[in-house]
N, CA and C atoms as an extended XYZ file, in Angstrom:
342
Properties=species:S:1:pos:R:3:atomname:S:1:resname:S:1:resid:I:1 pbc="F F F"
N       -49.504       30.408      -65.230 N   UNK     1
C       -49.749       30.017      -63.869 CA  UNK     1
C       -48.991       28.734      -63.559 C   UNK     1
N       -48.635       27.651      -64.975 N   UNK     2
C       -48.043       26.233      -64.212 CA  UNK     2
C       -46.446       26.727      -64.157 C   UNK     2
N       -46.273       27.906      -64.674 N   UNK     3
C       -44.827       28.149      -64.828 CA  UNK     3
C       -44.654       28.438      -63.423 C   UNK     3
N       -45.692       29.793      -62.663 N   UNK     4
C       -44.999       30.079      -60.991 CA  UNK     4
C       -45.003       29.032      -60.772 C   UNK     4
N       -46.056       27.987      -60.521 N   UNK     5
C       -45.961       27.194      -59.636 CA  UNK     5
C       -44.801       25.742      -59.445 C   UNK     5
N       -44.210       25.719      -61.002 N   UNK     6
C       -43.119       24.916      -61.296 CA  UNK     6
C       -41.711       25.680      -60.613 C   UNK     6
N       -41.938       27.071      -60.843 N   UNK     7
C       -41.366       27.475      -60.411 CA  UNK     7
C       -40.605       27.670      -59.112 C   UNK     7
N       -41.570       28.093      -58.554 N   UNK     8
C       -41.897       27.853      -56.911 CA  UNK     8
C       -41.123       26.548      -56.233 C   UNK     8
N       -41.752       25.735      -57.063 N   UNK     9
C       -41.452       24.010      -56.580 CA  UNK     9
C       -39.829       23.753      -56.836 C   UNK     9
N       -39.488       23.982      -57.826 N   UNK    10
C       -37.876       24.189      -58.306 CA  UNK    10
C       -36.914       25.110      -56.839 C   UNK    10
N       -37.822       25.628      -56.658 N   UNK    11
C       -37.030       26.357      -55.365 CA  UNK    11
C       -37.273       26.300      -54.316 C   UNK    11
N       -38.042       26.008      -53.975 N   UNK    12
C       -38.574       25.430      -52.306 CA  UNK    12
C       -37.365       23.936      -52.532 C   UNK    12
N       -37.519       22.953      -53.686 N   UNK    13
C       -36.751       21.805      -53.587 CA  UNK    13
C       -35.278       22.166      -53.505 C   UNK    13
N       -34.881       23.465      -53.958 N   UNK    14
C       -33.127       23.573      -54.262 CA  UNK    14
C       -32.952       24.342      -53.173 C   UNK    14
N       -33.938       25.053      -52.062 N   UNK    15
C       -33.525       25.464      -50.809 CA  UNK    15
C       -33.665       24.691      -50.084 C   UNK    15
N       -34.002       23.422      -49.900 N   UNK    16
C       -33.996       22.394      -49.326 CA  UNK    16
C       -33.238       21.228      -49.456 C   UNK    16
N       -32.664       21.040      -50.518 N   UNK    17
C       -31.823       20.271      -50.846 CA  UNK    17
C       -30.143       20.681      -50.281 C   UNK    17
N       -30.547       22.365      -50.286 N   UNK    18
C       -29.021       22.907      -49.992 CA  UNK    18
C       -28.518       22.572      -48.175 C   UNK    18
N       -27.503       21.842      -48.307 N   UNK    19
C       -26.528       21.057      -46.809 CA  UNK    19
C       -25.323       21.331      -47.332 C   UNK    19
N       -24.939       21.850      -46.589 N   UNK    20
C       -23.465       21.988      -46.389 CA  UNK    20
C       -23.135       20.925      -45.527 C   UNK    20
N       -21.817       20.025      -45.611 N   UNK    21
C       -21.420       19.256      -44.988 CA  UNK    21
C       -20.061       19.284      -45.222 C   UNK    21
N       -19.476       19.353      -44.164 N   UNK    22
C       -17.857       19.781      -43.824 CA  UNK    22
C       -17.534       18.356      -42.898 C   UNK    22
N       -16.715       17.970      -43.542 N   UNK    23
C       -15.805       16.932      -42.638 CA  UNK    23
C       -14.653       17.809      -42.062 C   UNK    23
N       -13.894       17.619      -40.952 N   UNK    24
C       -12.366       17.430      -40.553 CA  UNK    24
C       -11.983       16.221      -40.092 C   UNK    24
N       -10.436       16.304      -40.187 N   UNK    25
C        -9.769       15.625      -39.703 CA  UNK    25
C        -8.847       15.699      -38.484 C   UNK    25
N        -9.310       15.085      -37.789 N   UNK    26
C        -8.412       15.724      -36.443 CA  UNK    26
C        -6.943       14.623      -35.896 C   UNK    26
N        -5.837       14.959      -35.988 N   UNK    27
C        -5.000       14.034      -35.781 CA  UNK    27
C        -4.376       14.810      -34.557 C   UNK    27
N        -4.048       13.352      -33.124 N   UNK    28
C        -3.537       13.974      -32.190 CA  UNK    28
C        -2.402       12.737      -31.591 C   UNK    28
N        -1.123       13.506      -31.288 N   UNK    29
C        -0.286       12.478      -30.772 CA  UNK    29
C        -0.299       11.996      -29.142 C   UNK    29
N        -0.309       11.074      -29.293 N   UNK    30
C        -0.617       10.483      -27.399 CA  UNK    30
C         0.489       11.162      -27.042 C   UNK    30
N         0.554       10.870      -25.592 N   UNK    31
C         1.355       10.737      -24.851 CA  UNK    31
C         3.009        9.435      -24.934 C   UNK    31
N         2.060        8.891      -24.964 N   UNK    32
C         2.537        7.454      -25.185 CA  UNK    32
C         3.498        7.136      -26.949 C   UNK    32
N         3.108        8.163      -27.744 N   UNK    33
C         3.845        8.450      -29.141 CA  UNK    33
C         2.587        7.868      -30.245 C   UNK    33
N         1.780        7.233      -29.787 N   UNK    34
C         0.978        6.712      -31.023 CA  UNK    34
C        -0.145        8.050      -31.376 C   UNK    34
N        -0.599        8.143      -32.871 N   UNK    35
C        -1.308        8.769      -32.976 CA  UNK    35
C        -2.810        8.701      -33.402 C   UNK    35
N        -3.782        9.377      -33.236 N   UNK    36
C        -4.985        9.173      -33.261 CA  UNK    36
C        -5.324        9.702      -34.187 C   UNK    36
N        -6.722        9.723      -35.222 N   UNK    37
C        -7.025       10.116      -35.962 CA  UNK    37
C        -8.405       10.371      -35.553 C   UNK    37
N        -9.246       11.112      -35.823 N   UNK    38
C       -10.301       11.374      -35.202 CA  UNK    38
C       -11.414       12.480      -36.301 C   UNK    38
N       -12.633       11.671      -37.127 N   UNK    39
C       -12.796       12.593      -38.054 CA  UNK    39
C       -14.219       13.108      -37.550 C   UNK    39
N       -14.393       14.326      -37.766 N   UNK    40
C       -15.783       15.216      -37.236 CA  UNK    40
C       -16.213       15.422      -38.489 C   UNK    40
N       -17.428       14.774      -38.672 N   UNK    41
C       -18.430       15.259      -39.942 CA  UNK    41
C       -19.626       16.587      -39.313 C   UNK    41
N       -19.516       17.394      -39.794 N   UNK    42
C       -20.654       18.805      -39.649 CA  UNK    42
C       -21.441       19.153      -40.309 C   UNK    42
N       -22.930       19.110      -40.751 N   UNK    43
C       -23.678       19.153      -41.740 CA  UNK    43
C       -24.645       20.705      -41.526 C   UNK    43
N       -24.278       21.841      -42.191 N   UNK    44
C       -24.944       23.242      -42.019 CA  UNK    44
C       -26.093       23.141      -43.137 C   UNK    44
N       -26.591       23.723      -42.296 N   UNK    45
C       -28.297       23.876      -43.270 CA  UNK    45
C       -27.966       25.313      -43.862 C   UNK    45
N       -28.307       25.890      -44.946 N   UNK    46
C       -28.882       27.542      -45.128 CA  UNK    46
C       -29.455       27.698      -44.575 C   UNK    46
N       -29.423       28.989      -44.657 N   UNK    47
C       -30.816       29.451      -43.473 CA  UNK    47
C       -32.224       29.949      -44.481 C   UNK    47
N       -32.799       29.926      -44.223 N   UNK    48
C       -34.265       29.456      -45.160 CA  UNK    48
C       -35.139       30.335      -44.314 C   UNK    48
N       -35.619       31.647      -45.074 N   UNK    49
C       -36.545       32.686      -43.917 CA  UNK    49
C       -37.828       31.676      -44.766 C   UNK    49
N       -38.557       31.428      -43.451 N   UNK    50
C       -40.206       30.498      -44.173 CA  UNK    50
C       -41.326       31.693      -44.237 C   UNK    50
N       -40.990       32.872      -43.177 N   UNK    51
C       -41.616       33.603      -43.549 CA  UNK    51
C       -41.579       34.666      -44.486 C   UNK    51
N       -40.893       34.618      -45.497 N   UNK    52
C       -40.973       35.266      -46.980 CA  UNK    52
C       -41.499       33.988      -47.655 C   UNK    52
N       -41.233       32.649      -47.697 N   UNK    53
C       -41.987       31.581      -48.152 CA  UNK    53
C       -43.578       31.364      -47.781 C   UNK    53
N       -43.888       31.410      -46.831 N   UNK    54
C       -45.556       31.071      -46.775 CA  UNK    54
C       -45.986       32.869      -47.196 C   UNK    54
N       -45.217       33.619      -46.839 N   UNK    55
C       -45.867       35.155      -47.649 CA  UNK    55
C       -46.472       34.696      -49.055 C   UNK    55
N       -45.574       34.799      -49.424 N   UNK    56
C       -45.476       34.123      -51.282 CA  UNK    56
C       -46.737       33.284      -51.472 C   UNK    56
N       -46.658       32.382      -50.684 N   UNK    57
C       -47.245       31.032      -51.327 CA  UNK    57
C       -48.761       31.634      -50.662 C   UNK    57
N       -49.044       32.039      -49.652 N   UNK    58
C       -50.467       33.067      -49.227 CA  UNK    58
C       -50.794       34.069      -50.719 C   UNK    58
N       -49.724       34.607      -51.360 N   UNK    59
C       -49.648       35.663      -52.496 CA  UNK    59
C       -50.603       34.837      -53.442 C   UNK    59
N       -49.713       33.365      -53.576 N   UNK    60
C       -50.641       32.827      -54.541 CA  UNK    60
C       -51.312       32.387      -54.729 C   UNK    60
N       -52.020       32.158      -53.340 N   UNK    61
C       -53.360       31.363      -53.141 CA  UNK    61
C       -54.633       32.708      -53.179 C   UNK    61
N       -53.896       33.637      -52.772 N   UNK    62
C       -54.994       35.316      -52.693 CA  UNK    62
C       -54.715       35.467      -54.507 C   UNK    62
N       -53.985       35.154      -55.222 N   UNK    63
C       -53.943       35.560      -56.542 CA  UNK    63
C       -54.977       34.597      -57.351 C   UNK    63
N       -55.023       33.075      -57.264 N   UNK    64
C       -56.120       31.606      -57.551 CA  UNK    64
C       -57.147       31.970      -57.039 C   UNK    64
N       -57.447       32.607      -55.390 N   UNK    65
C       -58.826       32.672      -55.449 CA  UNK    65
C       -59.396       33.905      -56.418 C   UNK    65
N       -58.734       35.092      -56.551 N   UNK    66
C       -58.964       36.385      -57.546 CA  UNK    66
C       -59.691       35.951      -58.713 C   UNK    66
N       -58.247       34.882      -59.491 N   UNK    67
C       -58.649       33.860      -60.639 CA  UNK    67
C       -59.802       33.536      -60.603 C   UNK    67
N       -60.104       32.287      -59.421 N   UNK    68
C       -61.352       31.760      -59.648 CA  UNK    68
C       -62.638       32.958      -59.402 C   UNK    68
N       -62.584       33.590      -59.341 N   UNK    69
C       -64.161       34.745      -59.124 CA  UNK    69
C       -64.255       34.948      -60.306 C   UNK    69
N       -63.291       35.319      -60.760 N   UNK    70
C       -63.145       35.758      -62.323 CA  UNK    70
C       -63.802       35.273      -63.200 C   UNK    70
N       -63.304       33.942      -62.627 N   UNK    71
C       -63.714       32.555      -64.032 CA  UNK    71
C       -65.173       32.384      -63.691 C   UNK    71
N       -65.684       32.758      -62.156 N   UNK    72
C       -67.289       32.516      -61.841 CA  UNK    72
C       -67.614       33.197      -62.389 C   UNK    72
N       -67.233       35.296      -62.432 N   UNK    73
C       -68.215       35.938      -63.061 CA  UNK    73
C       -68.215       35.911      -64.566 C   UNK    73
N       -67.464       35.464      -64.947 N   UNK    74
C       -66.940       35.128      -66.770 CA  UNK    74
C       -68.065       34.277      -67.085 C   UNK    74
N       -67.971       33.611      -66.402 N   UNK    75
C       -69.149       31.982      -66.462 CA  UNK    75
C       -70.770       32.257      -66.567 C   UNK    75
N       -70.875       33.105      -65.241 N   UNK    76
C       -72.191       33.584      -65.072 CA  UNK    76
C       -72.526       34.296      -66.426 C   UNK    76
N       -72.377       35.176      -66.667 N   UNK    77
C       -72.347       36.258      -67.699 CA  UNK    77
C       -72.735       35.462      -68.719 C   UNK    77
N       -71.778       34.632      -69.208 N   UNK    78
C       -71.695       34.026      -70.896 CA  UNK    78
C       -72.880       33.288      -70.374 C   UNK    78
N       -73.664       32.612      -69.404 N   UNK    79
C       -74.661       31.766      -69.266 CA  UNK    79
C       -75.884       32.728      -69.333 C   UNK    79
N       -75.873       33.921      -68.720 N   UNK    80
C       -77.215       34.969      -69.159 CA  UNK    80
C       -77.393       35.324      -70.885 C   UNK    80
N       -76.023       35.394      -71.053 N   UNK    81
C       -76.140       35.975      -72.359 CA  UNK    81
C       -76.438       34.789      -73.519 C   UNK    81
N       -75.920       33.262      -73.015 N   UNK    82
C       -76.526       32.394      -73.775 CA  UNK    82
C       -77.841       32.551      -73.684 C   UNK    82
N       -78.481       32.248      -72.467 N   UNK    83
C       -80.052       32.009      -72.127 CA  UNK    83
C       -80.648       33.413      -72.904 C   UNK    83
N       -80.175       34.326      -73.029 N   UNK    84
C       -80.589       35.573      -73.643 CA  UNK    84
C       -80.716       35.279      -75.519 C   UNK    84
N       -79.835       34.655      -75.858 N   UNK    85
C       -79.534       34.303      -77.023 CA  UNK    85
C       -80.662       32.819      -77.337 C   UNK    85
N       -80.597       32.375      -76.647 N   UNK    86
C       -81.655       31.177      -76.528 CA  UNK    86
C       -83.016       31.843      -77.203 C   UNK    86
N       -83.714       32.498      -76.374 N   UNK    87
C       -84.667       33.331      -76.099 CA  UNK    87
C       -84.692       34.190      -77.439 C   UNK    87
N       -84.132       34.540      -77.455 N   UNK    88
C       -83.968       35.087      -78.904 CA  UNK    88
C       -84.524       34.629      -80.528 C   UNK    88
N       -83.602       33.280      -80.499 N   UNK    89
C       -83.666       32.472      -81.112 CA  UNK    89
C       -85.443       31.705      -81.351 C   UNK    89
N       -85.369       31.646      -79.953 N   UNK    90
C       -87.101       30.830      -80.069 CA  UNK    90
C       -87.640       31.841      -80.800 C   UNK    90
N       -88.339       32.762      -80.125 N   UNK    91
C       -88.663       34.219      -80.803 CA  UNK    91
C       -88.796       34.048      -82.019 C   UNK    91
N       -87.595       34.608      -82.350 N   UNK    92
C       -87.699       34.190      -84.093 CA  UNK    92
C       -88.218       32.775      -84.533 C   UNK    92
N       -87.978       32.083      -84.040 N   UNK    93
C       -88.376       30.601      -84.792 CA  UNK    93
C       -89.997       30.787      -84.391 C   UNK    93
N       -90.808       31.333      -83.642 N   UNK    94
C       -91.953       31.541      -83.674 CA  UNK    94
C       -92.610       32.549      -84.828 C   UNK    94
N       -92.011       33.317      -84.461 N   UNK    95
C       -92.415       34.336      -85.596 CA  UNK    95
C       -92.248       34.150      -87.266 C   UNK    95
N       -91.097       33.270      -87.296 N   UNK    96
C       -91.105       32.405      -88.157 CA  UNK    96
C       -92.526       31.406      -88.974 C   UNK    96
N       -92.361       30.654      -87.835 N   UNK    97
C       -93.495       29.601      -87.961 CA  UNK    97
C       -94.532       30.118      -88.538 C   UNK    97
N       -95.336       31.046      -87.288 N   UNK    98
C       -96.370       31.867      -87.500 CA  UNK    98
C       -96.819       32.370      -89.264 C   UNK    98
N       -95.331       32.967      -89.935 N   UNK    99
C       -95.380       33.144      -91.091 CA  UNK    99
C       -95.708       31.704      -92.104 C   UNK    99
N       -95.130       30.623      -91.613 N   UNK   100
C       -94.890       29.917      -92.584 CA  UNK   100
C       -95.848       29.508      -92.522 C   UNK   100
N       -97.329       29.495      -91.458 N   UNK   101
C       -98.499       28.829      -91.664 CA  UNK   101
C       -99.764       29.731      -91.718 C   UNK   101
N       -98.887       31.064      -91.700 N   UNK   102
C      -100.700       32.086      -92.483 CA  UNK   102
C       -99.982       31.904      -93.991 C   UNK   102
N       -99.159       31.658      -94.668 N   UNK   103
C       -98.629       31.530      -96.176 CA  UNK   103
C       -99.159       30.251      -96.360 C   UNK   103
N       -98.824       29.418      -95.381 N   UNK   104
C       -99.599       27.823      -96.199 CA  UNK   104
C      -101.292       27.884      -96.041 C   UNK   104
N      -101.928       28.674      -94.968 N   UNK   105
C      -102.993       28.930      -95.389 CA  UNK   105
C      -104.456       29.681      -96.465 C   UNK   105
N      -102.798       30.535      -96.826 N   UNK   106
C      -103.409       31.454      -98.151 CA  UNK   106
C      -103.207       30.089      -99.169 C   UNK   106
N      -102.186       29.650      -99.545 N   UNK   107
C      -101.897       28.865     -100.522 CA  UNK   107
C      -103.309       27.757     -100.250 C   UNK   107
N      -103.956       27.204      -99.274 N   UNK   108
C      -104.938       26.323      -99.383 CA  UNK   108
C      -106.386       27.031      -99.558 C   UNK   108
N      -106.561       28.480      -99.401 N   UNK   109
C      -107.770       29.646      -99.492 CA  UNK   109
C      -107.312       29.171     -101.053 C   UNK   109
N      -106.556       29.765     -101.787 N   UNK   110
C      -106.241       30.061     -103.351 CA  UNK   110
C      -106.526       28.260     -104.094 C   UNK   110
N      -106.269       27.285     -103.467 N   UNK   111
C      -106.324       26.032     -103.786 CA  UNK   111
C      -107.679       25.367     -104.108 C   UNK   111
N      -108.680       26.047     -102.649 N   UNK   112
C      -110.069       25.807     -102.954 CA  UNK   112
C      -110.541       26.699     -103.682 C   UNK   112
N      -110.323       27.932     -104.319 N   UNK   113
C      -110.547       29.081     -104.892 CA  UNK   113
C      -110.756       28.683     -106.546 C   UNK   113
N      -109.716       27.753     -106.473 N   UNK   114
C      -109.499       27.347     -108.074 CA  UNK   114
C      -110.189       25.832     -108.323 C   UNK   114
């Protein structure tokens, strides 16, 4: 994704950067015999369609928001399935417990026993 967008930027800047600029020189003899020199600088732009440019750049903002849903429902998900896993976990650590204190209670039945 930083590649289009480097991308992108590399070329929006080098279609913008592109000027043509043409000097002439114009030399004309008076009347009078002296001559004139006369220089015309002309600076042409390319022509730059903006609407294939904001197409594009709409392309990739409809492509980032796609992305980001993605990354919401990716997100959501792994957060149920943690909290699911959570839940889980307690569970067992109860059922656990539970064991580990009817065993310590036999062991204190057998303790007074003896």
């Amino acid at each position: 994704m930083k590649t289009f967008f480097l991308t992108a930027g590399l070329i929006a800047l080098s279609v913008i950067a592109c000027k043509k600029s043409e000097t002439k020189i114009q030399t004309t003899e008076n009347p009078d015999g002296s001559v004139t020199t006369t220089t015309i600088e002309t600076e042409k732009t390319t022509m730059v369609d903006t609407a294939k440019i904001n197409a594009t750049v709409d392309q990739a903002k409809e492509k980032l928001n796609e992305a980001g849903k993605k990354i919401d429902e990716a997100t959501k998900k792994t957060g149920e399935k943690l909290k699911k896993a959570g839940e889980d976990v307690k569970d067992a650590a109860a059922k656990g417990a539970e064991k580990v204190e009817k065993s310590a209670e036999k062991v204190k039945e057998d303790l007074k026993k003896k």
